[in-house]
N, C-alpha and C positions, 0 to 999 in steps of 0.2 A: 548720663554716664560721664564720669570723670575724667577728661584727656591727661591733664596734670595743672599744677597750681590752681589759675581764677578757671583755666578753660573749660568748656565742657561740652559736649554732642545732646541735645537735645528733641528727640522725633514727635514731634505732634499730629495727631491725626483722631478721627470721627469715633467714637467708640458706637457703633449701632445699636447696643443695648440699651443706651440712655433715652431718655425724653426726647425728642426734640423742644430746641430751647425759642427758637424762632432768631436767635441774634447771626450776623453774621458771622461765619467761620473765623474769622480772623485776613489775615493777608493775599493769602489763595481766592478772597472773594467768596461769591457766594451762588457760581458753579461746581457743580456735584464734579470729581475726579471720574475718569473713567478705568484708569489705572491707576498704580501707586506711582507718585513722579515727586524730585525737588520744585517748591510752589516759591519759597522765602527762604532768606538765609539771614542770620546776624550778625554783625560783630560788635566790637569795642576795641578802635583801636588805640596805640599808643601815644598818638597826637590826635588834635583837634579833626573830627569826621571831615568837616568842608574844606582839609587842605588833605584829605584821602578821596574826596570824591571829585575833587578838582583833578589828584593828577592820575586816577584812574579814566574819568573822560578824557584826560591830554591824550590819552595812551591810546582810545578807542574804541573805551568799554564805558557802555551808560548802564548803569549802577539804580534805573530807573531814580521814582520815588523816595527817600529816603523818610524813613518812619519814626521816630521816638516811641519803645513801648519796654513794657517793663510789665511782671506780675507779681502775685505775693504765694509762697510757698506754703504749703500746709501749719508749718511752722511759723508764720509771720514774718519770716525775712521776705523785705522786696529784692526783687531781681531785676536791675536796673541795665 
């Protein structure tokens, strides 16, 4: 869904009609949910991540792992 301009809300989750693929889930790991809950979140910010994630642990808050991941849209664009 479109927030405005680049941004955008994206929900991913298990569709149970499909095959099972055997890969893992993605970032949520590859424990089954027992409920629906927030597992990952992304962003892109407007300066360089490592001086976003420096001064959000200054603040407090660890931001865990940080990931690099990106996919490609039915369309061929990647989404970086």
């Amino acid at each position: 869904m479109s927030l405005s301009g680049s941004a955008y809300l994206e929900i991913i989750g298990p569709d149970l009609g499909q095959p099972e693929t055997g890969r893992d889930p993605g970032p949520s790991g590859s424990t089954p949910l027992a409920e629906p809950k927030l597992v990952a979140w992304c962003v892109r910010p407007g300066q360089p991540l490592s001086v976003v994630v420096e001064r959000v642990r200054a603040a407090g808050y660890d931001p865990g792992e940080i990931v690099t991941m990106s996919r490609t849209r039915p369309d061929g664009v990647e989404l970086v």
